[in-house]
C-alpha positions as CSV (number, residue, x, y, z in Angstrom):
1,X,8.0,-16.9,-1.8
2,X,8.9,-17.5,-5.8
3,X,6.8,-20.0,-7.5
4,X,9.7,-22.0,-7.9
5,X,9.8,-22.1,-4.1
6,X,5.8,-24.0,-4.3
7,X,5.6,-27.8,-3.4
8,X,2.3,-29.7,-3.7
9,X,1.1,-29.6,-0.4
10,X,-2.7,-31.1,1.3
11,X,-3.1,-27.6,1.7
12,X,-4.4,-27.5,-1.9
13,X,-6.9,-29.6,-1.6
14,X,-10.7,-29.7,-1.1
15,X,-10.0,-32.8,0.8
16,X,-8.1,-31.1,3.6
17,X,-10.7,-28.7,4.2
18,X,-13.2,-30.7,3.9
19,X,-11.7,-32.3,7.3
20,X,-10.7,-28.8,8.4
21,X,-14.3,-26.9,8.3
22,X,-16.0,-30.7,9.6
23,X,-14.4,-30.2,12.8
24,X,-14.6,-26.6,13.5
25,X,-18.4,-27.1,12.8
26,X,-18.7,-29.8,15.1
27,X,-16.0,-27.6,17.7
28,X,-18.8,-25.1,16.9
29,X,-21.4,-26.8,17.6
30,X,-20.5,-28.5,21.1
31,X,-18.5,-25.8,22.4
32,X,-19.3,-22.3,20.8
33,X,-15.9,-21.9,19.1
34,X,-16.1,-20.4,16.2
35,X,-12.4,-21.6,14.4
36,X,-9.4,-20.3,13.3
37,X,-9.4,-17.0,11.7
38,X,-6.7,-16.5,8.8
39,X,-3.7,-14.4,9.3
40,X,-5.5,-12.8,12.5
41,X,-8.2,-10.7,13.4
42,X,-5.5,-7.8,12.8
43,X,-6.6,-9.0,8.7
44,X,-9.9,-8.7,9.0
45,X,-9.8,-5.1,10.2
46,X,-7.2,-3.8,8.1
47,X,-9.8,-4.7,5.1
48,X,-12.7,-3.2,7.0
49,X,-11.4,0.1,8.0
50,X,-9.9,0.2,4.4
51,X,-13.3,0.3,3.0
52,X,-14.6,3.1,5.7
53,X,-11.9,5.3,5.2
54,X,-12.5,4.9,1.0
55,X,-16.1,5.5,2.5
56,X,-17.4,2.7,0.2
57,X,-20.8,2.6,0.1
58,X,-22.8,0.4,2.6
59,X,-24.9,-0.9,-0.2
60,X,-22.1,-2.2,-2.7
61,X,-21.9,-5.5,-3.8
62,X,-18.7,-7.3,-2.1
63,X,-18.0,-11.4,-2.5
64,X,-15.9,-12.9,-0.2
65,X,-14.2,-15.8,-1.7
66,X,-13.6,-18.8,0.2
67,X,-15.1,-17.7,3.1
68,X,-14.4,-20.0,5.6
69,X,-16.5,-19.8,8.9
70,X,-17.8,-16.0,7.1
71,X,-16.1,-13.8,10.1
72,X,-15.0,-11.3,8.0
73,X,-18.3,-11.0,6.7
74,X,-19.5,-11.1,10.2
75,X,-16.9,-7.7,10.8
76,X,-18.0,-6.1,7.3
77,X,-22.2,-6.6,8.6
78,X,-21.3,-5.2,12.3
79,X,-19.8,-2.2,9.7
80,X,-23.0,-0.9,8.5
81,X,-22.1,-2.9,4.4
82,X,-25.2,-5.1,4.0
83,X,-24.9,-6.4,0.3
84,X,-22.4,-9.2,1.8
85,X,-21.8,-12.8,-0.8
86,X,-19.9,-15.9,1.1
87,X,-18.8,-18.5,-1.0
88,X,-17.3,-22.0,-0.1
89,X,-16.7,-25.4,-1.7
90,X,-16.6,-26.8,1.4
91,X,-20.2,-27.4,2.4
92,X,-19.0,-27.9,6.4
93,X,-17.6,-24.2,6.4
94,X,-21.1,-22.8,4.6
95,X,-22.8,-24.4,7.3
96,X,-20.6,-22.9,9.9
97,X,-20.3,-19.6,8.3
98,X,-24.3,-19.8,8.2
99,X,-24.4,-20.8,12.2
100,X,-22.0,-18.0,13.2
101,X,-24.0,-14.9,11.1
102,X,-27.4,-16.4,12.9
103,X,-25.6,-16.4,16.2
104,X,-23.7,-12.6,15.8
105,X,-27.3,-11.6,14.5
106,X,-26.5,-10.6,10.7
107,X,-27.8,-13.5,8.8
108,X,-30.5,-10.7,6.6
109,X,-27.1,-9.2,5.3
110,X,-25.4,-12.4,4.4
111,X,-26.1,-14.6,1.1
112,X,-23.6,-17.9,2.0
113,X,-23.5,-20.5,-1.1
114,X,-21.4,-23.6,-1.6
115,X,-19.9,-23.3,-5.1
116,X,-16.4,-23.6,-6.4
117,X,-15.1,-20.8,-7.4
118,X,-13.2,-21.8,-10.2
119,X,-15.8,-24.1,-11.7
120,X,-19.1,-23.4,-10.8
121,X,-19.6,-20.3,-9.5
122,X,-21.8,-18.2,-12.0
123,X,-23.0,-15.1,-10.5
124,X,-26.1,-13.5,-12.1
125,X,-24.6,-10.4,-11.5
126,X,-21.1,-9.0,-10.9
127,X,-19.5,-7.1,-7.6
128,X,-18.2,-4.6,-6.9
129,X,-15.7,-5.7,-4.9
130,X,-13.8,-9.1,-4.3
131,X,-12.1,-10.4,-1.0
132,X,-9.6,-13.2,-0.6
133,X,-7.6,-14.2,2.8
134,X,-5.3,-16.9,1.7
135,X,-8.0,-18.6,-0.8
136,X,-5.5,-17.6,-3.4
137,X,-2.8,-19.3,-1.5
138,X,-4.1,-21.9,-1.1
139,X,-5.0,-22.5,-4.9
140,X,-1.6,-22.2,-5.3
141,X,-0.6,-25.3,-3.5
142,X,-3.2,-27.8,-5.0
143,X,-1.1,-30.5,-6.2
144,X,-3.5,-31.1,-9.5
145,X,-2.2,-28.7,-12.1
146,X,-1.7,-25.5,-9.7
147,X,-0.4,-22.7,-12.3
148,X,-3.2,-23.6,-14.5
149,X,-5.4,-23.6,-11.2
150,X,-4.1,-19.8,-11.0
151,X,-5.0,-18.9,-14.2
152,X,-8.4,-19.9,-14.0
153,X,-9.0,-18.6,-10.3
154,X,-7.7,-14.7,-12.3
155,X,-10.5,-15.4,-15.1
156,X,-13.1,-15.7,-12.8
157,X,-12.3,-12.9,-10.6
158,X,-12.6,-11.0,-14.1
159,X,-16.3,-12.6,-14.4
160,X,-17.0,-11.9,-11.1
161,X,-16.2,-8.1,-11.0
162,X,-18.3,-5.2,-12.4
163,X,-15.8,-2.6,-14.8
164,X,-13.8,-1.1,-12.2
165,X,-14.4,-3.6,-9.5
166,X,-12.0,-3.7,-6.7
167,X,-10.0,-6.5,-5.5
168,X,-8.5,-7.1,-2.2
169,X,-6.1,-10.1,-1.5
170,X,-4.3,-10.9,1.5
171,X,-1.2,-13.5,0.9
172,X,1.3,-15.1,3.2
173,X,2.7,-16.8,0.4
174,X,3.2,-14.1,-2.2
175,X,5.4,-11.1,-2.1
176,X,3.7,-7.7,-3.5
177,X,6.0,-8.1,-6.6
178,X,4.9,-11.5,-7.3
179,X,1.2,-10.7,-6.7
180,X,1.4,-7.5,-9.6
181,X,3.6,-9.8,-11.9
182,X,0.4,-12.9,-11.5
183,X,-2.8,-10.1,-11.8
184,X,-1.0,-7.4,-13.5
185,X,-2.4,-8.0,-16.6
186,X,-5.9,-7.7,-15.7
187,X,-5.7,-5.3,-12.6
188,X,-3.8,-2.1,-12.1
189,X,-2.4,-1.6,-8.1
190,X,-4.9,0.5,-6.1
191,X,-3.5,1.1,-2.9
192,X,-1.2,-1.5,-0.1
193,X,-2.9,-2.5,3.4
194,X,-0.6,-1.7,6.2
195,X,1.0,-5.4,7.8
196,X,3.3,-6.1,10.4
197,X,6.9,-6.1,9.3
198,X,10.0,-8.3,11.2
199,X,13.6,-7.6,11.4
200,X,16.1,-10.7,10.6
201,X,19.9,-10.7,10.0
202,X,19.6,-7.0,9.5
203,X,16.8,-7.3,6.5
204,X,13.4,-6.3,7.1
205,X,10.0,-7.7,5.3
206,X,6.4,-8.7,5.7
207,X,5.3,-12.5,6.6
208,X,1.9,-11.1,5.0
209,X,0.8,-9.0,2.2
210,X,-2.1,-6.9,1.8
211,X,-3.0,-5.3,-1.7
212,X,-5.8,-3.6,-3.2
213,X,-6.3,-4.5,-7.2
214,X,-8.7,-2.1,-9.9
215,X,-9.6,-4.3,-13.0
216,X,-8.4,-2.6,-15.8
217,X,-10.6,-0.8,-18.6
218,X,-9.0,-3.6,-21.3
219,X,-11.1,-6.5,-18.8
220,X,-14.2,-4.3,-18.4
């Protein structure tokens, strides 16, 4: 999807998923569900067998931003990595994300903290690696000033990563050659997840995109 292509949409808004995370914590609570996981569980481990395979070291700092109900933190703790960061600015999915890690039995390797991550989020010290499933997306639809919503979402993944830190982004609304034209100037392409592909009027492509970011030496 071109950025021409992007409409204002609900989806943008903290306001939506404020609604969103208050009723899978109270689905939670009554029923034991534990919501809707983006783009499949398929995303979650495509990231976490990434990281074994790279053998990435159990003990390295990784943030998931806009965690949601925290699963894939939940996958990444049943994976051995223990140095796990959930952040949310919805405090409905930080509760829930905290509920779920107490009830898979990895809340010791779990720090969960409602913040913004464009405005408020300060960390005393940087990661090593940055997640994002569709947070990135969704910044993208706010209807309040969403390009310069972009910008400042890239300058805080700069703050937030040590010299060399990784980033890995998975988008269903951006193609890989519109995600290295929007971080390209800051990050260098690392490697591409695999994703399902589809066939359509003889064309083939991917409904989701998977790639792994290095921040460059200039943005160290």
């Amino acid at each position: 999807m071109s950025e021409a292509q992007f409409a204002p949409s609900a989806l943008g808004t903290k306001e939506h998923w404020d609604a969103v995370y208050s009723r899978e914590l109270k689905s939670f609570q009554e029923y034991g569900d534990e919501g809707e996981i983006w783009f499949g569980e398929g995303s979650m481990a495509r990231v976490v067998r990434w990281l074994n395979a790279q053998r990435v070291p159990p003990t390295s700092s990784i943030l998931d931003i806009g965690t949601g109900n925290g699963m894939l933190l939940v996958e990444l703790a049943k994976s051995g990595y223990s140095n796990l960061t959930g952040i949310d600015y919805c405090t409905q999915a930080i509760e829930l994300a905290r509920s779920i890690c107490e009830k898979e039995g990895v809340p010791q390797h779990v720090h969960l903290e409602v913040t913004d991550f464009l405005e408020t989020f300060h960390p005393v010290q940087q990661f090593d690696i940055c997640l994002d499933k569709g947070t990135y997306d969704a910044v993208s639809l706010d209807p309040s000033g969403a390009a310069e919503k972009r910008r400042q979402y890239i300058k805080s993944l700069c703050h937030a990563l040590k010299p060399h830190g990784l980033f890995i982004i998975t988008s269903c609304n951006w193609t890989r050659d519109e995600l290295l034209i929007a971080f390209g100037e800051d990050f260098e392409i690392a490697d591409e997840l695999p994703t399902p592909t589809f066939n359509f009027g003889g064309h083939s492509g991917k409904s989701v995109t998977a790639l792994v970011f290095k921040k460059k030496k200039s943005n160290l």
